[in-house]
C-alpha positions, 0 to 999 in steps of 0.5 A, a space after each residue: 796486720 798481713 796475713 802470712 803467705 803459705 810459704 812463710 817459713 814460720 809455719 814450720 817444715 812439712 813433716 814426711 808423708 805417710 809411711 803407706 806401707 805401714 800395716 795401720 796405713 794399709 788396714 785403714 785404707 783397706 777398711 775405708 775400700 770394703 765400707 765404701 764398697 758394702 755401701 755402695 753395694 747396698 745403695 744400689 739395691 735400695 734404689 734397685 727399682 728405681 734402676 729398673 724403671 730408668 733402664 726400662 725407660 731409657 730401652 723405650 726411649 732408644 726404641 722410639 728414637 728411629 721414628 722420630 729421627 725419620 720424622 725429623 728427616 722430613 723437615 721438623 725440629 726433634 722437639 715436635 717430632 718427639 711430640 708427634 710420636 709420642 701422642 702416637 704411642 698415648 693414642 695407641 695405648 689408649 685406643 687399644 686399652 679402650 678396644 681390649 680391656 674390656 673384652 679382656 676383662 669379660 673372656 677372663 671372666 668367663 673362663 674363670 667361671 667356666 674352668 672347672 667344666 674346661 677342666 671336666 673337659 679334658 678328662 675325656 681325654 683318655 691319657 688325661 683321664 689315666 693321670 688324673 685317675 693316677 695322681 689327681 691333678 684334674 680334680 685337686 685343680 677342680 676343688 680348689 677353682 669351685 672353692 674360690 669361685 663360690 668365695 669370690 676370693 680368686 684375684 684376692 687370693 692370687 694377690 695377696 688380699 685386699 692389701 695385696 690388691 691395692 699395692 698391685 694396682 697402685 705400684 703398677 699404675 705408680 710405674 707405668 706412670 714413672 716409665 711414661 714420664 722418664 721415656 719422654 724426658 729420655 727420648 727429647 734429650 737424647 742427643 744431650 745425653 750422648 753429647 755429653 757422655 761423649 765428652 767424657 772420651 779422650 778428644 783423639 778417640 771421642 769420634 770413634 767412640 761416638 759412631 760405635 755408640 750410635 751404632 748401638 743405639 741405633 741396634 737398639 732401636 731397631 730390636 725394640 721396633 722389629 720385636 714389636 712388630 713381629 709380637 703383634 704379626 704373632 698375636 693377630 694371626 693367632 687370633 685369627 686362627 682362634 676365630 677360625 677354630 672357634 677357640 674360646 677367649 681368642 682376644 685374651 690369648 691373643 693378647 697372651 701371645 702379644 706379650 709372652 712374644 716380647 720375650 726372647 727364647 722362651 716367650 713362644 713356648 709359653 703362648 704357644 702351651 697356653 694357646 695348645 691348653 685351651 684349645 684341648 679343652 675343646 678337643 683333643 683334635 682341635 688342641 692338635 690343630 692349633 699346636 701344629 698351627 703354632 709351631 708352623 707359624 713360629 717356624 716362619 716367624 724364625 726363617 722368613 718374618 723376622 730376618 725380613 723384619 730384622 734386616 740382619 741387623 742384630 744377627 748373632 750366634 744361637 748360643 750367645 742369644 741363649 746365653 745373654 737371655 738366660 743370664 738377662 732373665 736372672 738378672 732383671 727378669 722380663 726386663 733382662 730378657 729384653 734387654 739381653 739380645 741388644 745388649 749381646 749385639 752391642 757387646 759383639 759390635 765392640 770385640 769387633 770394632 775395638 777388641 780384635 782389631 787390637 788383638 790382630 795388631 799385639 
């Protein structure tokens, strides 16, 4: 027997639709919209890591990308330009985990053990002497340092315990090992990526709309190299003036400084007061020294290094770079403070190249 077409009119007549303005109607699809939304809501926060990790992956990936673009440009395929400067990167992690960490790991030894007496140091001080005579800082911090010193107990009490410890080092390593693998895949298939997030723009304004996306990530690219660039000007010359005031543990701080460097606004505040700190315990003219010192520096850092480094290429008001750190920093952490300063130039390459020019046509 054949089958009866969708049309046969002995399935009967279409009943009317939906009365959409029912209040059962409305209260399920509003219900139906709020679980929908609270389930998203909480899928986004149980994979919020993982978010973090691909964002952080995607921001390197997006940083490397101009120097493999410029060797692709001297004739290579991307696939062995993206190998070229990716051993480059694993060669200099590893060159430079082999040449820090174990000084590292020796000088913060030693300052551990020796920090009670750094401590003793500054109460030389008279002003410091005042305070602590006031309020005890100096030897509340002294007791609790010999305590875990003789104990053995500062990294596991710092962490948590020998639980604490072993979570650390194995999400650590779980994640420095996840970042490694997403950028490599992110930066060889790159161009994929953005060829198809292109085709999902209308044909009549896919063009435009992929000249300002490569703007931005070439913006990108060019913050995460110049920031990088300037962090380690900043650690090299910190380290020098180290070696030339004779500051203990010169390696260690100018690895603090390399790091805290990377992170918008207040990252120079933080290397610099730890840089002053330790190098009060000295003396209180040598801590003047290298605070005058740093904030020199940081001063020609601002107004000749990285405008040359930058090449003005993400400059934007002061109050929008305060703004997008603050509110990157909450968000996302060290992350979102990185990610703060390109995402605002982003965001400022779009007012200008689509918002304005439709408010100055309306």
């Amino acid at each position: 027997m054949a089958s009866k077409s969708a049309s046969d009119p002995s399935f009967g007549e279409p009943g009317a639709p939906f009365n959409q303005s029912h209040p059962f109607y409305f209260g399920f699809i509003a219900a139906l919209g709020a679980l929908t939304a609270l389930t998203l809501m909480r899928a986004f926060a149980s994979v919020s890591q993982v978010f973090v990790l691909l964002v952080v992956a995607m921001f390197l990936a997006m940083g490397l990308n101009p120097a493999v673009e410029a060797i692709r440009r001297r004739g290579l395929k991307r696939s062995n330009a993206v190998a070229v400067v990716f051993a480059c990167v694993i060669g200099f992690v590893i060159l430079f985990g082999y040449l820090v960490i174990p000084p590292i790991v020796s000088q913060s030894n030693q300052l551990i053990a020796t920090s009670p007496d750094l401590l003793n140091n500054l109460t030389k001080n008279p002003t410091i002497a005042h305070l602590n005579e006031q309020y005890g800082i100096i030897d509340t911090l002294q007791s609790k340092l010999q305590v875990w010193i003789k104990d053995g107990k500062f990294v596991l009490t710092a962490f948590g315990g020998i639980v604490g410890v072993g979570r650390s080092v194995l999400s650590g390593a779980f994640s420095a090992l996840t970042i490694i693998v997403l950028t490599l895949y992110f930066l060889s298939s790159l161009p994929q990526i953005t060829k198809i997030a292109y085709r999902l723009a209308p044909a009549s304004r896919r063009e435009r709309i992929a000249n300002i996306s490569d703007a931005i990530i070439s913006r990108i690219g060019t913050f995460v190299g110049s920031q990088v660039s300037i962090s380690a000007l900043a650690a090299v010359v910190m380290f020098i003036v180290g070696e030339i005031l004779r500051i203990p543990y010169a390696t260690s701080i100018a690895m603090v400084v390399f790091v805290a460097a990377l992170i918008p606004l207040v990252g120079h505040f933080i290397a610099g007061s730890i840089f002053t700190i330790v190098a009060t315990a000295q003396t209180p003219t040598t801590g003047l020294i290298a605070f005058i010192v740093y904030v020199l520096y940081v001063q020609i850092e601002n107004y000749i290094i990285a405008p040359r480094i930058m090449k003005r290429s993400l400059s934007i008001p002061g109050i929008v770079t305060i703004v997008s750190a603050l509110i990157g920093t909450s968000l996302l952490g060290l992350v979102g403070g990185l990610l703060a300063v390109p995402v605002a130039a982003a965001v400022i390459l779009i007012l200008e190249e689509v918002v304005f020019p439709r408010a100055e046509k309306s």
